[in-house]
GUMARPA-220815 format. One record per residue: residue number from 0; chain; x, y, z of N, C-alpha, C in turn. Coordinates in nm, 2 decimals. Example, Ala and Ser with C-alpha at 12.3 -4.5 7.8 and 13.67 -1.06 7.14 Angstrom:
2
(0,A,(1.32,-0.57,0.78),(1.23,-0.45,0.78),(1.32,-0.33,0.78))
(1,A,(1.28,-0.22,0.71),(1.37,-0.11,0.71),(1.29,0.00,0.79))
This chain:
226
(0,A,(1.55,2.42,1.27),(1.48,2.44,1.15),(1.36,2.54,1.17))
(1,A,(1.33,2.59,1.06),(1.24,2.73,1.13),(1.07,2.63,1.04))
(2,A,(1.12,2.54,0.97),(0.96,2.51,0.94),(0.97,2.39,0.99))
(3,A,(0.86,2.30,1.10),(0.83,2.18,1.18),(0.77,2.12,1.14))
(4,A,(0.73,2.16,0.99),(0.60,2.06,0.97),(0.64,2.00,0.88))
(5,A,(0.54,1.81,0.88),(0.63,1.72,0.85),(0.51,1.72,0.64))
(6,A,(0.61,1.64,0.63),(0.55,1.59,0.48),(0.52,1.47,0.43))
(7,A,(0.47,1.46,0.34),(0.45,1.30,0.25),(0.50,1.33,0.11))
(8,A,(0.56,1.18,0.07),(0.61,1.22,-0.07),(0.52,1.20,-0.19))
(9,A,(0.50,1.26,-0.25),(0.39,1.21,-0.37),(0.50,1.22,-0.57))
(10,A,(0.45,1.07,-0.57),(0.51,1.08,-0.75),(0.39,0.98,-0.80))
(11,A,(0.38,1.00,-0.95),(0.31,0.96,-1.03),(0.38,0.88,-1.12))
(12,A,(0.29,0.83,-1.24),(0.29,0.76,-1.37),(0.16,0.78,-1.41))
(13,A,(0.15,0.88,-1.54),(0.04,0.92,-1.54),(-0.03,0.80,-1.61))
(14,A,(-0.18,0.77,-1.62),(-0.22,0.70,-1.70),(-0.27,0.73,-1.87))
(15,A,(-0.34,0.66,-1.92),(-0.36,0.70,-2.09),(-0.52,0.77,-2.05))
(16,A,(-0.62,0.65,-2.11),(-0.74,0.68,-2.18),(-0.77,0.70,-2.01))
(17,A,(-0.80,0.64,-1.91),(-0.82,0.66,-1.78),(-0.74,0.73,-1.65))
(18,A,(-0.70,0.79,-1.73),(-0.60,0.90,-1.66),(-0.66,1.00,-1.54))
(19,A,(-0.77,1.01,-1.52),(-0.85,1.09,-1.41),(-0.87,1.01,-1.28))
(20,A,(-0.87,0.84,-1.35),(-0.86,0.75,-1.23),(-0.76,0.69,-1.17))
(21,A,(-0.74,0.65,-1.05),(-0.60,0.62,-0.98),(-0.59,0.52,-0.91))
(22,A,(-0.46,0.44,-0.90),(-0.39,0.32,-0.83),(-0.37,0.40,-0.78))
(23,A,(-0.35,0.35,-0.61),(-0.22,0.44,-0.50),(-0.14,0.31,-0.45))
(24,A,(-0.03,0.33,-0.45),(0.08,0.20,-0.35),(0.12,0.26,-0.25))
(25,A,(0.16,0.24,-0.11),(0.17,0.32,0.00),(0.26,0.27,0.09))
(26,A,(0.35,0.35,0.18),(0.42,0.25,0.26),(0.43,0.41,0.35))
(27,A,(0.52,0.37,0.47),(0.57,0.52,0.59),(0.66,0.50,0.58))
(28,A,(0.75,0.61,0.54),(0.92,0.65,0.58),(0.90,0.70,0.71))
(29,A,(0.87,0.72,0.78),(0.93,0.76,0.92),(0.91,0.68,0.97))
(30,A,(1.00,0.65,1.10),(1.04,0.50,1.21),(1.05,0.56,1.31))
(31,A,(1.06,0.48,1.44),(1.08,0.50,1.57),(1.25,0.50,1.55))
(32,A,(1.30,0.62,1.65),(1.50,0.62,1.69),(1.54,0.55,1.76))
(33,A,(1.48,0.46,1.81),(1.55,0.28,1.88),(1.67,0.29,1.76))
(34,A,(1.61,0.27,1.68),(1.69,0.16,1.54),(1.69,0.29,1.44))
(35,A,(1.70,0.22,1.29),(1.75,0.26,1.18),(1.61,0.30,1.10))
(36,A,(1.51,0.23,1.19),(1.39,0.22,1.06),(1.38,0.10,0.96))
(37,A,(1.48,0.01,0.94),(1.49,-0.06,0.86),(1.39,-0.13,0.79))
(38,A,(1.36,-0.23,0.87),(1.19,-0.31,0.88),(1.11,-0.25,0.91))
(39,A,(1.08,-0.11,0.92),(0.98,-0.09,0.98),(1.00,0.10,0.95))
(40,A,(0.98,0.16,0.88),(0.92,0.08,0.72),(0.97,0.10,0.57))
(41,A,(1.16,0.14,0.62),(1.19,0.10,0.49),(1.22,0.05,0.40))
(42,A,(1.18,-0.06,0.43),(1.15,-0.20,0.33),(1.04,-0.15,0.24))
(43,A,(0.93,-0.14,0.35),(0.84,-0.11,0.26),(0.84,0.00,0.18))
(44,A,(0.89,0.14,0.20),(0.89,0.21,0.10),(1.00,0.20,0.02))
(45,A,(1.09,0.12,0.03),(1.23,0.09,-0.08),(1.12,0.00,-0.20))
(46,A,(1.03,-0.10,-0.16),(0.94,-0.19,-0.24),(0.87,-0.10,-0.36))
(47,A,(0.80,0.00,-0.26),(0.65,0.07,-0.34),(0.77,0.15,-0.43))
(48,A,(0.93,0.22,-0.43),(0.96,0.25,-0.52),(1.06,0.18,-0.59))
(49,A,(1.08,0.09,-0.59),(1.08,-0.04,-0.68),(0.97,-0.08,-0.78))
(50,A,(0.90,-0.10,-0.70),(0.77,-0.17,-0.79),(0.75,0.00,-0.92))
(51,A,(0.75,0.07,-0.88),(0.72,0.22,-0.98),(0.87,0.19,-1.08))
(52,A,(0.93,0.18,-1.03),(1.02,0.15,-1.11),(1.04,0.07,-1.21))
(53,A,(1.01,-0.05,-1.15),(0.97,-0.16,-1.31),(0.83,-0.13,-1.34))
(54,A,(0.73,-0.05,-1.33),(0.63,-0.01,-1.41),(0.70,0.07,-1.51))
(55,A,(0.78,0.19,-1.47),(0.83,0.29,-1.56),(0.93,0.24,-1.66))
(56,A,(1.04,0.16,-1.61),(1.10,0.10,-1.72),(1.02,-0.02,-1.83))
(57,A,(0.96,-0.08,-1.71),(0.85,-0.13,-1.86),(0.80,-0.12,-1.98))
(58,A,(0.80,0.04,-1.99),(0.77,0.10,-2.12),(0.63,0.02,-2.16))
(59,A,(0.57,-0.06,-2.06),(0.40,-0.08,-2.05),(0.28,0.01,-2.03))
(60,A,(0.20,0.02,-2.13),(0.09,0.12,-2.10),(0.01,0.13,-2.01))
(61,A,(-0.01,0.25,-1.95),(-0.13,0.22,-1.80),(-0.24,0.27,-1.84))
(62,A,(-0.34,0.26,-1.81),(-0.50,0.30,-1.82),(-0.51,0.39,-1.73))
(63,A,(-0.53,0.41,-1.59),(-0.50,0.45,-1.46),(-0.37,0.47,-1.46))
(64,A,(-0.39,0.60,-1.38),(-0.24,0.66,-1.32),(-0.17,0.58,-1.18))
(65,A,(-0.08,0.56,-1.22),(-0.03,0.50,-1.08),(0.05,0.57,-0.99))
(66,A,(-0.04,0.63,-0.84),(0.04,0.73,-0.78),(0.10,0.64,-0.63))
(67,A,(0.20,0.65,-0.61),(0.29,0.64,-0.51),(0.30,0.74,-0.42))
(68,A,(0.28,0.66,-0.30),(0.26,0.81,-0.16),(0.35,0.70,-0.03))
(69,A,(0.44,0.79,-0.02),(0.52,0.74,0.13),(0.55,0.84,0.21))
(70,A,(0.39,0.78,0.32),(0.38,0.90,0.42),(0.44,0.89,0.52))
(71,A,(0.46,1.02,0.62),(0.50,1.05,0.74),(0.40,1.01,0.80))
(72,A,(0.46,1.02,0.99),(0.38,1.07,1.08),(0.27,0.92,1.11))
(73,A,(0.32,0.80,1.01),(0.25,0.65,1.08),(0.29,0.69,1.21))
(74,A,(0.39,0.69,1.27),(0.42,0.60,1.42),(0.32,0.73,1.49))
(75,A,(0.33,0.83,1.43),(0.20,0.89,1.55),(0.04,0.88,1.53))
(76,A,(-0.01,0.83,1.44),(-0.15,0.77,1.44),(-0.14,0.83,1.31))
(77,A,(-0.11,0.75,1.20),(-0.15,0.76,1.05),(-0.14,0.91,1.03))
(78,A,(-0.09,0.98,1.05),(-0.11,1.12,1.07),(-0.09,1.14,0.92))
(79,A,(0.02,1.12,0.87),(0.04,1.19,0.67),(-0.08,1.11,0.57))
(80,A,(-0.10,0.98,0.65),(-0.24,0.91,0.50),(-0.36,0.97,0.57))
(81,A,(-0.39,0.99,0.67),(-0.53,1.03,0.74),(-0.50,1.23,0.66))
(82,A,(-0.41,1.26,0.69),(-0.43,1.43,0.59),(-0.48,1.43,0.47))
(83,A,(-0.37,1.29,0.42),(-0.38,1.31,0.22),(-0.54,1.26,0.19))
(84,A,(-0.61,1.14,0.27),(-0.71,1.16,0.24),(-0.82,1.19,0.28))
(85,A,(-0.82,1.30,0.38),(-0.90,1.40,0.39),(-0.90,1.50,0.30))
(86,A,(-0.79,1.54,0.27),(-0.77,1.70,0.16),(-0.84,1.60,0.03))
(87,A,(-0.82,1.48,-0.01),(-0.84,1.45,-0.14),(-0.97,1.37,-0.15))
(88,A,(-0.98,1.28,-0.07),(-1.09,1.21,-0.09),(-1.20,1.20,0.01))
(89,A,(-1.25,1.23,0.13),(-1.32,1.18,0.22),(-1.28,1.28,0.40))
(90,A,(-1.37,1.34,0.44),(-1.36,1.35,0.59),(-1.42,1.24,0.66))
(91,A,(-1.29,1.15,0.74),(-1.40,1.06,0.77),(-1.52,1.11,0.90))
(92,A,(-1.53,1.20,0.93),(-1.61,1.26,1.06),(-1.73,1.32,0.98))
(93,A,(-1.80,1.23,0.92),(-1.95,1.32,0.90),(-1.93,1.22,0.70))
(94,A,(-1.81,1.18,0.73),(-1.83,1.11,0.53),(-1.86,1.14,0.45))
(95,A,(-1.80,1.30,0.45),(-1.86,1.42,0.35),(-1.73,1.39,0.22))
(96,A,(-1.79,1.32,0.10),(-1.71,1.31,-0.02),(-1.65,1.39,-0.06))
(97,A,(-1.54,1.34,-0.15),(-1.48,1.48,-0.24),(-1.49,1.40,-0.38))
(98,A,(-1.53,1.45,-0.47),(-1.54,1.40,-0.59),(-1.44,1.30,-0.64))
(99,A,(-1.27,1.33,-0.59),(-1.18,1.20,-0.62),(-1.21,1.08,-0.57))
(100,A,(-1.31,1.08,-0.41),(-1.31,0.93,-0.40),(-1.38,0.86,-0.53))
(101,A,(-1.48,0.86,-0.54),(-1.50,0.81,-0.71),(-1.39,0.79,-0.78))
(102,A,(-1.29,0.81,-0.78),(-1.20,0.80,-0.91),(-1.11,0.72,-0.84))
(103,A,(-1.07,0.66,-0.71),(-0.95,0.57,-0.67),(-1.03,0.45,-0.68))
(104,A,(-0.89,0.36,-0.78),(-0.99,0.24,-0.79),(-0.91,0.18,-0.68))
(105,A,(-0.79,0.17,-0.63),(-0.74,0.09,-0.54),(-0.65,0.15,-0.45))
(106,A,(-0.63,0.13,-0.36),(-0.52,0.14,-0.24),(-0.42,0.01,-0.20))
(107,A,(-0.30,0.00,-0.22),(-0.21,-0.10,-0.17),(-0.08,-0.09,-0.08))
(108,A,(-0.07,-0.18,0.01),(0.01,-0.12,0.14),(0.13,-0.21,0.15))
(109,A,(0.23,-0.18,0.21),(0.35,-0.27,0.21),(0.38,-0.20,0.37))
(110,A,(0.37,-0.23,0.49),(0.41,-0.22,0.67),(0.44,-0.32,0.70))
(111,A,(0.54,-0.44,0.65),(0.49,-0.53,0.78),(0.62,-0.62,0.79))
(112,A,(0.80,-0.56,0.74),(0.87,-0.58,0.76),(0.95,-0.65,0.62))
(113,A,(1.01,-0.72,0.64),(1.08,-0.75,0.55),(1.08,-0.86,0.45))
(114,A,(1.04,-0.93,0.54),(1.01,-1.10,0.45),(0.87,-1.07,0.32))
(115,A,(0.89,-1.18,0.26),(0.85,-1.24,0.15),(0.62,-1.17,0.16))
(116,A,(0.60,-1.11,0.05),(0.48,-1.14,0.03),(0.43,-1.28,0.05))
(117,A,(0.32,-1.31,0.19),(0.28,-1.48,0.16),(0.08,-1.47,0.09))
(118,A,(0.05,-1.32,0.09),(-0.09,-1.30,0.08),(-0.16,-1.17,0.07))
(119,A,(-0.26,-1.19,0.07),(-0.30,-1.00,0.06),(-0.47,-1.02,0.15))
(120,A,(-0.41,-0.93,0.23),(-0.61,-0.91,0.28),(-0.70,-0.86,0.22))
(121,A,(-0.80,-0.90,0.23),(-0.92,-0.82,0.15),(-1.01,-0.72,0.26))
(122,A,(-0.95,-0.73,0.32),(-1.02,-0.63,0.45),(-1.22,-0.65,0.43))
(123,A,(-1.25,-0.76,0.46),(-1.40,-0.82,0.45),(-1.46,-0.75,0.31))
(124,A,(-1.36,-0.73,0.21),(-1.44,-0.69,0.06),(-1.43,-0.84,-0.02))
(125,A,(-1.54,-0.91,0.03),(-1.54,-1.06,-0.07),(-1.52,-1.04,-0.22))
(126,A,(-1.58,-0.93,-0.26),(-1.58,-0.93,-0.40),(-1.52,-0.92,-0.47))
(127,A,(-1.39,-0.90,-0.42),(-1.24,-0.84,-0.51),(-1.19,-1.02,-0.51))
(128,A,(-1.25,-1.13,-0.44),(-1.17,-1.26,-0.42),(-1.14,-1.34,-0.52))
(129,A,(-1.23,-1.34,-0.66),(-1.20,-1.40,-0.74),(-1.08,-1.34,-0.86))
(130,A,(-1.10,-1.14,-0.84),(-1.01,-1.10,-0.93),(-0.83,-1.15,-0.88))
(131,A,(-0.81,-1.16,-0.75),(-0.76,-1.15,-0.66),(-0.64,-1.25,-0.67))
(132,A,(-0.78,-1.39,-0.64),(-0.71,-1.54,-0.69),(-0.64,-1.53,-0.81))
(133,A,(-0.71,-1.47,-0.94),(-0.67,-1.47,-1.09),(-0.56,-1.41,-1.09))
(134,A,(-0.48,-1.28,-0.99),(-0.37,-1.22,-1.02),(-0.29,-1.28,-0.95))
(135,A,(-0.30,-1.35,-0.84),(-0.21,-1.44,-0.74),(-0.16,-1.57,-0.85))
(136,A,(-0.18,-1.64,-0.93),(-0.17,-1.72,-0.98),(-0.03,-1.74,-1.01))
(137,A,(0.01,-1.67,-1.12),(0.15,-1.64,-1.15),(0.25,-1.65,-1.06))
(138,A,(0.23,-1.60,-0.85),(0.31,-1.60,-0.81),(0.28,-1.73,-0.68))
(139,A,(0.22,-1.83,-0.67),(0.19,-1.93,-0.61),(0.30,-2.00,-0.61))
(140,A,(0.45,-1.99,-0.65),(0.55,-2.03,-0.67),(0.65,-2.02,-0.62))
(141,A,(0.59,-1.82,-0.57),(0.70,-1.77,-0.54),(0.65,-1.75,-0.39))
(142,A,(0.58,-1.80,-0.33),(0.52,-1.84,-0.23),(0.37,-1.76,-0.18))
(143,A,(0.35,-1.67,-0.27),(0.18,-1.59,-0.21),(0.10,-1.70,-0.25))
(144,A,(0.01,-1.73,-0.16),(-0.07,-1.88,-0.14),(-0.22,-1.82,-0.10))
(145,A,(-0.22,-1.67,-0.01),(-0.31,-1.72,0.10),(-0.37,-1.52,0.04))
(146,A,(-0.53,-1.59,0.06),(-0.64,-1.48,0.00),(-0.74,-1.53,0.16))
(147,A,(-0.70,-1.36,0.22),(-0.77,-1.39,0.33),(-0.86,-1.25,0.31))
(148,A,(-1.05,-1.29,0.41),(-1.09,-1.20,0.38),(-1.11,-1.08,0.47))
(149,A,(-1.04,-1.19,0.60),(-1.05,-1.08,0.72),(-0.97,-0.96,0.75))
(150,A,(-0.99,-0.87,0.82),(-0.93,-0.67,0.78),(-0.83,-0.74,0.92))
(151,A,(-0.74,-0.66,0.87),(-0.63,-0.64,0.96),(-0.60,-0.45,0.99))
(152,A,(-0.52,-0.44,1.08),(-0.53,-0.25,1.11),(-0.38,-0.28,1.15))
(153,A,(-0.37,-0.13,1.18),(-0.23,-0.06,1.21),(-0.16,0.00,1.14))
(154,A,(-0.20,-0.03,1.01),(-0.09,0.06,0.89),(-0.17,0.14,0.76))
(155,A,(-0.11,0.21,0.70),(-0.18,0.31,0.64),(-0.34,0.30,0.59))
(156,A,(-0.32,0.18,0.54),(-0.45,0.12,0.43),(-0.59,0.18,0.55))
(157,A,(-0.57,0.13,0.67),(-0.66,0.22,0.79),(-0.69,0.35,0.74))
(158,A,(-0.63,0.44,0.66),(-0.74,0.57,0.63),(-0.81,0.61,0.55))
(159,A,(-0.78,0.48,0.44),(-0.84,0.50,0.34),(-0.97,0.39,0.36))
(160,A,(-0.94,0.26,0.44),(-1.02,0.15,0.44),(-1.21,0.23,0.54))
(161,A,(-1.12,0.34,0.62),(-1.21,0.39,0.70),(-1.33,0.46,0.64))
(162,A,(-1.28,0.51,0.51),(-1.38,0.60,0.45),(-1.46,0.53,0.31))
(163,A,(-1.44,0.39,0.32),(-1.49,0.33,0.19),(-1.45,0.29,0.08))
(164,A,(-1.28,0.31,0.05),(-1.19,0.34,-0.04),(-1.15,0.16,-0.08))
(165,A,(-1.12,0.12,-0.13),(-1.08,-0.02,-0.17),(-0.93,0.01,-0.08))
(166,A,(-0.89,-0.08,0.02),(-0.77,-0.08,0.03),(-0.68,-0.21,0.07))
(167,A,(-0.61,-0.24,0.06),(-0.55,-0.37,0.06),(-0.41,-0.38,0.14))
(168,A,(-0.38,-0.42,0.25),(-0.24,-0.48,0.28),(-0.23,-0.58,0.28))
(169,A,(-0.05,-0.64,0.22),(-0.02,-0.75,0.19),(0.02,-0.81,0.28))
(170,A,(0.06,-0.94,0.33),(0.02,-1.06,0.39),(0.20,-1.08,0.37))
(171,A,(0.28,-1.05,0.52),(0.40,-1.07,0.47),(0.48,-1.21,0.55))
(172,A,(0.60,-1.30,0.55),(0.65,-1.38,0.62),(0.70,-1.27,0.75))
(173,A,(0.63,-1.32,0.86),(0.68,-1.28,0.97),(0.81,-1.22,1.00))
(174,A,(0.94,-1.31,1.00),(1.05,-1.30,0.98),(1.14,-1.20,1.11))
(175,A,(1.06,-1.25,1.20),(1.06,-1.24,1.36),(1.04,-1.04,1.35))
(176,A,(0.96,-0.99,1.27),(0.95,-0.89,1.30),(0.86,-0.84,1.41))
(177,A,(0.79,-0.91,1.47),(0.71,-0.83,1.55),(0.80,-0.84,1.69))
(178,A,(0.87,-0.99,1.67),(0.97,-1.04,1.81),(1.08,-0.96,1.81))
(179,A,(1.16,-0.92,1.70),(1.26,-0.85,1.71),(1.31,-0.69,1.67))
(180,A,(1.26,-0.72,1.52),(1.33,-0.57,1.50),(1.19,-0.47,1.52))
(181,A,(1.06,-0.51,1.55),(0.97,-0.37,1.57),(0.97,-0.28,1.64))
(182,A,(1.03,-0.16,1.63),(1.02,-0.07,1.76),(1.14,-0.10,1.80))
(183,A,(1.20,-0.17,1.78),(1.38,-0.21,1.87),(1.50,-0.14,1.82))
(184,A,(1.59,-0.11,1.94),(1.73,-0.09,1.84),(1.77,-0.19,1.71))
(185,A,(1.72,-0.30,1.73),(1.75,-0.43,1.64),(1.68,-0.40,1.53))
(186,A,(1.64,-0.27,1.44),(1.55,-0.25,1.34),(1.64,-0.18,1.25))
(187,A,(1.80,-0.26,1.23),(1.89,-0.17,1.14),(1.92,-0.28,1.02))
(188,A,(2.02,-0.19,0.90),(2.02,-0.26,0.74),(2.00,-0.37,0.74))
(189,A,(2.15,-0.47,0.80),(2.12,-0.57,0.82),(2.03,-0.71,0.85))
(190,A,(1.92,-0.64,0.89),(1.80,-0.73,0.91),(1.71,-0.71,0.75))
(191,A,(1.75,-0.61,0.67),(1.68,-0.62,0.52),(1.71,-0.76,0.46))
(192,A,(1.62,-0.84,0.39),(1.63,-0.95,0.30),(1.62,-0.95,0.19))
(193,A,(1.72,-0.89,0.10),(1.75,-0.82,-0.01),(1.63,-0.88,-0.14))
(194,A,(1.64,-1.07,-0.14),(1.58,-1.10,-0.21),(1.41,-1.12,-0.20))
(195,A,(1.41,-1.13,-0.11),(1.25,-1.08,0.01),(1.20,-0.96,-0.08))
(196,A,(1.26,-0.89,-0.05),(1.24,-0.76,-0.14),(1.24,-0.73,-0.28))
(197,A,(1.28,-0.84,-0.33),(1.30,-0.84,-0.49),(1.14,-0.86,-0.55))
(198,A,(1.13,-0.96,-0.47),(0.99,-1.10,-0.45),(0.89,-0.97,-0.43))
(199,A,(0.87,-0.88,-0.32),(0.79,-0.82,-0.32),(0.75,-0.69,-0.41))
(200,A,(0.86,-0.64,-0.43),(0.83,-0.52,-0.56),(0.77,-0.64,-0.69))
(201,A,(0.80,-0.71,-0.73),(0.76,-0.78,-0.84),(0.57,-0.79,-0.84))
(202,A,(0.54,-0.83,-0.69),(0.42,-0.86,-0.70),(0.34,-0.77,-0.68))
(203,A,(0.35,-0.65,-0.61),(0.33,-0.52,-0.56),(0.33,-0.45,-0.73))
(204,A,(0.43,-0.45,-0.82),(0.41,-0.40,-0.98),(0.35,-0.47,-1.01))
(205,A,(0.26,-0.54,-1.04),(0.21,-0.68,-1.11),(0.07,-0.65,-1.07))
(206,A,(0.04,-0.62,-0.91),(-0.18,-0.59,-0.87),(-0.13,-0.43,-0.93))
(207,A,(-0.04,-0.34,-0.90),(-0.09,-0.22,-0.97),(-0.14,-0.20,-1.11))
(208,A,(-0.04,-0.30,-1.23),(-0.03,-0.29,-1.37),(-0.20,-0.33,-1.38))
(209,A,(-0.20,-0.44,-1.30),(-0.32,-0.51,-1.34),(-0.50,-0.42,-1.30))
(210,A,(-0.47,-0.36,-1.14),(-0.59,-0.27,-1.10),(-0.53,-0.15,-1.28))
(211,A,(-0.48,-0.12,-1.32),(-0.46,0.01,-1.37),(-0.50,-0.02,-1.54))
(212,A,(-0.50,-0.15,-1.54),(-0.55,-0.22,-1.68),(-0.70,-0.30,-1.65))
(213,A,(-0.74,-0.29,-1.55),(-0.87,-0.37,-1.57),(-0.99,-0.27,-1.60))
(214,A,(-1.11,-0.34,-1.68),(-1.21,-0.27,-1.71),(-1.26,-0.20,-1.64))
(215,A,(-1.32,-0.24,-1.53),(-1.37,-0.14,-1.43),(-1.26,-0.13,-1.28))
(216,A,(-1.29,-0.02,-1.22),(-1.24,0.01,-1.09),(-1.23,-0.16,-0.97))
(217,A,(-1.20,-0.16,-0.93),(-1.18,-0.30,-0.81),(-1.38,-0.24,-0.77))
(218,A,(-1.43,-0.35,-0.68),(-1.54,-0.33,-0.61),(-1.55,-0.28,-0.48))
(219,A,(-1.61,-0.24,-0.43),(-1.58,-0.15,-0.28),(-1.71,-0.22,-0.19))
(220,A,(-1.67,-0.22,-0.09),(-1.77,-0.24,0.03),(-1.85,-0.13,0.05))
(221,A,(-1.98,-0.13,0.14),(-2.08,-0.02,0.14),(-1.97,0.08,0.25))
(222,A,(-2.03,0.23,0.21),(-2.00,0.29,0.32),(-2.00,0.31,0.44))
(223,A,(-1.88,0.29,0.49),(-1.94,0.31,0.68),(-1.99,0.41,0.70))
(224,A,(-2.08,0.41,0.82),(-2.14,0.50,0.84),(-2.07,0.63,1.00))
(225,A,(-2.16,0.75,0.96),(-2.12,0.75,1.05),(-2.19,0.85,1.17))
């Protein structure tokens, strides 16, 4: 191929009265060639376009635009979310703004294999805990139980969490992914849990509809410095 350079995919749902402001849901299409990719991570982006999908068929109004981004270039250091949000929102080397970060009210991530949503981190932003509890409610059933406030890393929400951005990854059932299919030839179709995945687009559409309908933007932690 005469062009090497890699890409990220970008689609929208534009919003109404708050259409300048934006949801993002995020996952990586590129995987390690052990395997297929499967768990790791196209679950996750099979989810984030699912979940766009029953927003769009919903024929539900959004406030905020809800944009979907499934980047490249995770397995070599966040490489596709660390570009998209430097060109758009934030260098993190010196924390020189771009006028969009003001406008993202939220960031949500799906990396972590195939099983069932059990939770979502708040990456140490206490303040989002009570909106949080109130949107978990509905699915305490379906087994999301657990509102933790401690930051976890490794997957995209890392480039946006870095520059001050609200960002969130979800809290998934293990489902021997770290023992088996991560990084392994063992990371093919087969190991997808078709209704795992039902469960998680449902809940993943449900914090977007809701960040993209609430009055104000989610709350943010102070700036790191740098």
């Amino acid at each position: 191929y005469d062009d090497l350079d890699s890409f990220n995919i970008i689609a929208e749902i534009p919003g109404t009265d708050k259409a300048d402001e934006v949801v993002m849901l995020g996952a990586h299409f590129d995987s390690w060639d052990s395997g297929t990719g499967a768990t790791d991570n196209a679950a996750g982006s099979a989810v984030m376009m699912e979940a766009m999908r029953i927003l769009k068929i919903s024929g539900l109004k959004m406030r905020r635009t809800v944009r979907l981004a499934l980047w490249t270039g995770e397995e070599e250091g966040l490489l596709g979310s660390r570009a998209y949000v430097k060109e758009h929102f934030a260098d993190r080397d010196g924390m020189k703004l771009k006028p969009d970060h003001a406008r993202l009210s939220a960031y949500f991530n799906v990396d972590n294999g195939t099983g069932k949503i059990r939770g979502i981190y708040m990456q140490g932003n206490e303040a989002v805990q009570p909106i949080f509890e109130k949107w978990m409610e509905p699915f305490k059933t379906l087994g999301m139980t657990t509102l933790s406030v401690r930051s976890t890393g490794g997957t995209d929400h890392v480039s946006f969490d870095e520059v001050g951005l609200p960002s969130f990854p979800f809290m998934q059932d293990p489902m021997e992914y770290e023992t088996r299919t991560h990084h392994t030839n063992m990371d093919t179709y087969e190991r997808i849990q078709e209704e795992d995945l039902k469960q998680m687009a449902v809940i993943v559409a449900s914090f977007a509809y809701m960040t993209s309908n609430a009055e104000l933007p989610l709350p943010r932690k102070p700036l790191p410095k740098r």
